[in-house]
C-alpha positions as CSV (number, residue, x, y, z in Angstrom):
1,X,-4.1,-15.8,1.2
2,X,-2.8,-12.9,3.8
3,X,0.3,-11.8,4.0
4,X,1.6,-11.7,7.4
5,X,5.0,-8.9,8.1
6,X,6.4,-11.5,9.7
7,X,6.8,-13.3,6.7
8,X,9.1,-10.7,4.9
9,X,12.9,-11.1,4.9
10,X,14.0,-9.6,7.9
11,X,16.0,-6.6,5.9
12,X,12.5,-5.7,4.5
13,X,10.3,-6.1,7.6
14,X,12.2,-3.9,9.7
15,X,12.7,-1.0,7.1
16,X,8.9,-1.4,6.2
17,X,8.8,-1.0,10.5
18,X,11.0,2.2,10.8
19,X,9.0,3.8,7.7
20,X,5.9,3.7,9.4
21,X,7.0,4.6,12.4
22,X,8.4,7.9,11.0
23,X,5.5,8.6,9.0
24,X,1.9,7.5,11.1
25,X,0.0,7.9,8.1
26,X,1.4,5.2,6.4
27,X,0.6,1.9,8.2
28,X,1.9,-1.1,7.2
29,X,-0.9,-2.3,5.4
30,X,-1.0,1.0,3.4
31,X,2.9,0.5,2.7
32,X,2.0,-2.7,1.5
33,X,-1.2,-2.2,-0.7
34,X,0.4,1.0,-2.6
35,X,3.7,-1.3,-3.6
36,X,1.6,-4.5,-4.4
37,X,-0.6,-2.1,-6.5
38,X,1.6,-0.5,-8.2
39,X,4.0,-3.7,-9.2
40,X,0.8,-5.2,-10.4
41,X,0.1,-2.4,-12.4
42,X,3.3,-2.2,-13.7
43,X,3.7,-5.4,-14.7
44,X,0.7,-5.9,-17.1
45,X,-2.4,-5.8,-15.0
46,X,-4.5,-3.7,-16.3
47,X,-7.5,-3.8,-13.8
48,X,-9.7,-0.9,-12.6
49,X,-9.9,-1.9,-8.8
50,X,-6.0,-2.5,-9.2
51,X,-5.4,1.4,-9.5
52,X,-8.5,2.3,-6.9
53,X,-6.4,0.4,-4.2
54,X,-3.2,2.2,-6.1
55,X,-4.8,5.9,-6.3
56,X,-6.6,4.8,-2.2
57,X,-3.0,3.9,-0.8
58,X,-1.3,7.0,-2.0
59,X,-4.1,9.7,-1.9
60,X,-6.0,8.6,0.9
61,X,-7.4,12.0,1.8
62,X,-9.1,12.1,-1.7
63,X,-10.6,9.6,-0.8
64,X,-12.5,10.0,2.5
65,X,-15.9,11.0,2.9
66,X,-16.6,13.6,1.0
67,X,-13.8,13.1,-1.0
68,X,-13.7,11.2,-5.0
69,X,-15.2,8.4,-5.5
């Protein structure tokens, strides 16, 4: 399945579009794994490569090479 931005509600979609714009670090698909990751976590999964792509979205820095593993 992929989840295209054009699929969003149009409130959503151009809020998730203005956030990213302020803030280039934060692309769309980063927006979108960190919330995905954390309702999943949130709402009972309780999966290990859940909270990598949690933990990757938010901190990517720790993450790059070099960086935690």
């Amino acid at each position: 399945m992929i989840l295209c931005v054009d699929s969003l509600p149009d409130e959503l979609s151009q809020h998730l579009q203005a956030f990213a714009k302020q803030r280039p670090g934060w692309t769309q698909e980063r927006i979108l794994c960190s919330a995905l990751s954390l309702f999943l976590l949130q709402n009972g999964v309780n999966d290990r490569a859940v909270s990598q792509v949690y933990l990757q979205a938010m901190f990517p820095e720790s993450f790059e090479q070099g960086g935690a593993s």
